[in-house]
N, C-alpha and C positions, 0 to 999 in steps of 0.2 A: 166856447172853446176855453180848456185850461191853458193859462199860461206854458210854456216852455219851462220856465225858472223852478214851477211850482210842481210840476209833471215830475220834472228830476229829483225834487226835494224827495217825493211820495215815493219814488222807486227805490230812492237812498234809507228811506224808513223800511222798506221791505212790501211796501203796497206794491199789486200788480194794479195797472192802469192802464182803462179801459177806456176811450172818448168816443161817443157811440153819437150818429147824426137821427137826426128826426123830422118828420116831415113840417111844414109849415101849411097856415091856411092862406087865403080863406077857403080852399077849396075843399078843406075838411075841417071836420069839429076837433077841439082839443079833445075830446077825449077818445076818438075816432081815430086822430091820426096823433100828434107828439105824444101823448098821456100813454097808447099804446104801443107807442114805438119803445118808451123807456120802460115800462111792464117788460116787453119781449126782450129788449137788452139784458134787462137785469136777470132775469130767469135762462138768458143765453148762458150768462157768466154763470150763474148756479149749475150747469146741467153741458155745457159746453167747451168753456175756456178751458179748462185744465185737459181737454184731451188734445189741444195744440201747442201747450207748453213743455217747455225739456224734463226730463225725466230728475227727477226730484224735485221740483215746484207743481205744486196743488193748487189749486182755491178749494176753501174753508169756504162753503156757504152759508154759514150761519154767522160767520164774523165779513160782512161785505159793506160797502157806506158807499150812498149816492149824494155825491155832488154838484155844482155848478154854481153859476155867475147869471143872475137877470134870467133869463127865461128859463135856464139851463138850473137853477136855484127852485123856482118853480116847480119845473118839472122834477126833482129830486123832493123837495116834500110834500108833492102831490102823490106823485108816487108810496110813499110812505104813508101818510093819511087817508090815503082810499084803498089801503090795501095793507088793512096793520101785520095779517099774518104770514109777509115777507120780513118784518121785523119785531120778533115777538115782545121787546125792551122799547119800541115807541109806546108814546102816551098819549092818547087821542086828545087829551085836551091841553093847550099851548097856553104859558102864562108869558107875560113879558112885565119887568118891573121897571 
């Protein structure tokens, strides 16, 4: 869950924000159940959100960023890393200095 505070900052930058839930196990495999739950969010918002938004706000699917905190962190670049061509500027390999 994103904070309130921080939810507001992004809307105030001009981000639409989206906090979408996922299933938990053990009764499914990550990639079965949360890994594919945020696949399906993120391609909702590519292909759905702007048809329930007011009429002069879009999503720009090619300018979109997944988020989160601990699992939710996770799930965002996992997302990314198993599936580069959602985001064709990720770099399959991570440095840390």
């Amino acid at each position: 869950m994103i904070p309130e505070p921080q939810k507001r900052k992004l809307v105030e930058l001009g981000f639409i924000v989206v906090v979408p839930n996922y299933r938990l196990g053990p009764g499914i495999s990550l990639y079965e159940g949360p890994l594919q739950d945020a696949k399906d969010a993120y391609t909702w918002c590519q292909t759905k959100l702007s048809q329930l938004l007011p009429d002069g706000v879009s999503v720009d699917p090619t300018r979109m960023v997944a988020i989160g905190y601990s699992a939710g962190a996770t799930l965002a670049l996992m997302l990314v890393r198993n599936n580069p061509q959602h985001h064709p500027y990720f770099r399959k390999e991570l440095t840390f200095s």
